[in-house]
Structures are given as C-alpha cells and as structure tokens.
C-alpha positions, 0 to 999 in steps of 0.5 A: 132720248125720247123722255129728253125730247119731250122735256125739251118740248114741254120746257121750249113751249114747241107744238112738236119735234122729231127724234130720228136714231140712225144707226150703221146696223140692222134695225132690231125687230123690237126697235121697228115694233117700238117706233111704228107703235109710238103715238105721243102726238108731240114727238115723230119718231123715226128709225133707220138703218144705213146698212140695210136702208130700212126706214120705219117712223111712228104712226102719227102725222108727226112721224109720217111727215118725217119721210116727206119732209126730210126725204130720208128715204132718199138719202138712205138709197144714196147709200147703195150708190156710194153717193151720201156723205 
C-alpha cells in the first residue's frame, strides 16, 4: 500500500498524502515500531485500532497533522460509546 501511495504521489504531482489502515484488532507491535519509525516526508502514516483505540502515526509533520486535522483520535473513542458508524 505504501509503494502505491507514493507512486500515486510521484504520478499526480501531489506535495503529500496520508495513508491511514484502520483495523478491527490490536495493532501489532511491529505495525506501531514501522508507522512511528516512518520519516518519507511525502507520505503520513497512520495506524489505528477500533478495538483498543490505539492510534499511532509517523514522526513527521505529514503524519503528526494527521491527528490534528482529522481528529481521529476522537472518532476512535467514539467507539466505546457505541457512537461511530
């Protein structure tokens, strides 16, 4: 996914874009290490998990504005409260 987001970058001519997976299950330690050790300035990752609410994003201004921006952190808790759809 990620080498498709870059080519997808490269081919439109865009300055960045955000991946973000969101999965049903507890994110795995090696998927947390990858996504907050990622520093390709092009392209935010992000990872979270519905089940545990765990949110983890690359060490980038790319990846860090992805919390901000898209406030992910609250729709993740929004999923104790039976609230998200």
């Amino acid at each position: 996914m990620i080498e498709v987001a870059l080519q997808t970058v490269r081919s439109k001519e865009l300055k960045w874009a955000w991946l973000i997976a969101i999965s049903g299950q507890e994110l795995s330690p090696q998927v947390v290490s990858f996504v907050s050790r990622y520093d390709r300035y092009e392209l935010g990752l992000a990872a979270a998990s519905t089940l545990t609410r765990e949110l983890v994003v690359s060490n980038t201004h790319i990846g860090r504005s992805i919390k901000k921006q898209l406030k992910l952190g609250k729709l993740l808790r929004a999923f104790d409260h039976g609230q998200a759809s």
